[in-house]
C-alpha positions as CSV (number, residue, x, y, z in Angstrom):
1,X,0.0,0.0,0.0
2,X,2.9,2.4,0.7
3,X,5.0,3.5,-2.2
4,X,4.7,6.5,-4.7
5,X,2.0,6.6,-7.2
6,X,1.3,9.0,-9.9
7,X,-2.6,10.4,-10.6
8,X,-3.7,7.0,-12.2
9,X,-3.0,4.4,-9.8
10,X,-3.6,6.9,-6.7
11,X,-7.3,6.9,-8.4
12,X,-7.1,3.5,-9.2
13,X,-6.3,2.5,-5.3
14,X,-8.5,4.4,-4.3
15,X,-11.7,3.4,-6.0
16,X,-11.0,-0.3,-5.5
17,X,-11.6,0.2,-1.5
18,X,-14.7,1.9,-1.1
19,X,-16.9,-0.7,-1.0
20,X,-15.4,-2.3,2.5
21,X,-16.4,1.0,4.3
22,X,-19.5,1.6,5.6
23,X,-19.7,5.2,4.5
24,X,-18.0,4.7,1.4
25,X,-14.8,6.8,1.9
26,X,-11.7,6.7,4.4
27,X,-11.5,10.1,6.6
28,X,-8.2,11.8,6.2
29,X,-7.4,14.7,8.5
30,X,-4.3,16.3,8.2
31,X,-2.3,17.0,11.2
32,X,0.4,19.3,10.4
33,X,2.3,20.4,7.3
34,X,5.2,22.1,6.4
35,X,6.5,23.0,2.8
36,X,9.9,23.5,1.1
37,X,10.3,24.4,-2.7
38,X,8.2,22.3,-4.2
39,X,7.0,20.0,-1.6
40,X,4.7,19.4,1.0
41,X,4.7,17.3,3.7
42,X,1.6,16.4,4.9
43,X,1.3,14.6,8.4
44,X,-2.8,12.9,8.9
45,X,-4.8,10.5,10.8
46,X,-7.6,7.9,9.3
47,X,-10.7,7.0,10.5
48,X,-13.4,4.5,8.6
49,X,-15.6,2.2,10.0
50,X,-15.7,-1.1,8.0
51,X,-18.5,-3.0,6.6
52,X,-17.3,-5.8,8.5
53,X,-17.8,-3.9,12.0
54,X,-13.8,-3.1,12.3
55,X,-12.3,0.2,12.5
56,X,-9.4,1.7,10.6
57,X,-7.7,4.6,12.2
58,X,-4.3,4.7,11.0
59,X,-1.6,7.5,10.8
60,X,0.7,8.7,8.1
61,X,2.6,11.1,6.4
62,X,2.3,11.8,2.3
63,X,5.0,14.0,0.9
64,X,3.7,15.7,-2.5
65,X,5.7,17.0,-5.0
66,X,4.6,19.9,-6.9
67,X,5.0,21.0,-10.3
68,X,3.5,24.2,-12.3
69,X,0.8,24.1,-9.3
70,X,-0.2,20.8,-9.6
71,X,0.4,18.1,-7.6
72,X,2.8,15.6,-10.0
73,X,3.6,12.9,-7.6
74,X,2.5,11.4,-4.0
75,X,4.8,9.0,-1.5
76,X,2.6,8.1,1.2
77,X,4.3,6.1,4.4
78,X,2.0,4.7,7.0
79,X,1.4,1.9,9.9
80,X,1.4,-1.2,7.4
81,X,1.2,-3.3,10.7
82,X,-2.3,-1.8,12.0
83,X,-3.5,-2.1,7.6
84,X,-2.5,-5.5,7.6
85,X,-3.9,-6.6,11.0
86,X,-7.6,-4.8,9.9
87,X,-7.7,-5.7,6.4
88,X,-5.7,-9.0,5.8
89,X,-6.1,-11.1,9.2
């Protein structure tokens, strides 16, 4: 789940999970940021409650890079421990 993705597959990703949360989307709220040049880092917590009664809340940190003001690329890094234990065991 953690890695850099352009536009595409961050859609991509995306679209394949909503149908395991109850409300159809994952809450992101940032945290903090801070930006240098062109990119932002972007600290934020999750929350989604699950169609199988679990809950997600997980932490992370995305780092975008900007170009011409758009963003060009996204490297997300979060708990792959708590994602593994609610989706995969």
């Amino acid at each position: 789940m953690s890695g850099t993705y352009d536009k595409e597959r961050l859609a991509e990703l995306l679209r394949g999970v909503t149908s395991i949360y109850k409300e159809g989307a994952l809450q992101i709220t940032p945290t903090g940021a801070i930006a240098q040049g062109d990119r932002v880092a972007v600290e934020a917590e999750s929350y989604a409650e699950l169609t199988n009664g679990r809950v997600y809340q997980n932490q992370y940190h995305f780092l975008f890079d900007i170009a011409d003001g758009k963003i060009v690329r996204v490297k997300e890094y979060m708990d792959t421990k708590h994602a593994y234990d609610i989706f995969y065991s």
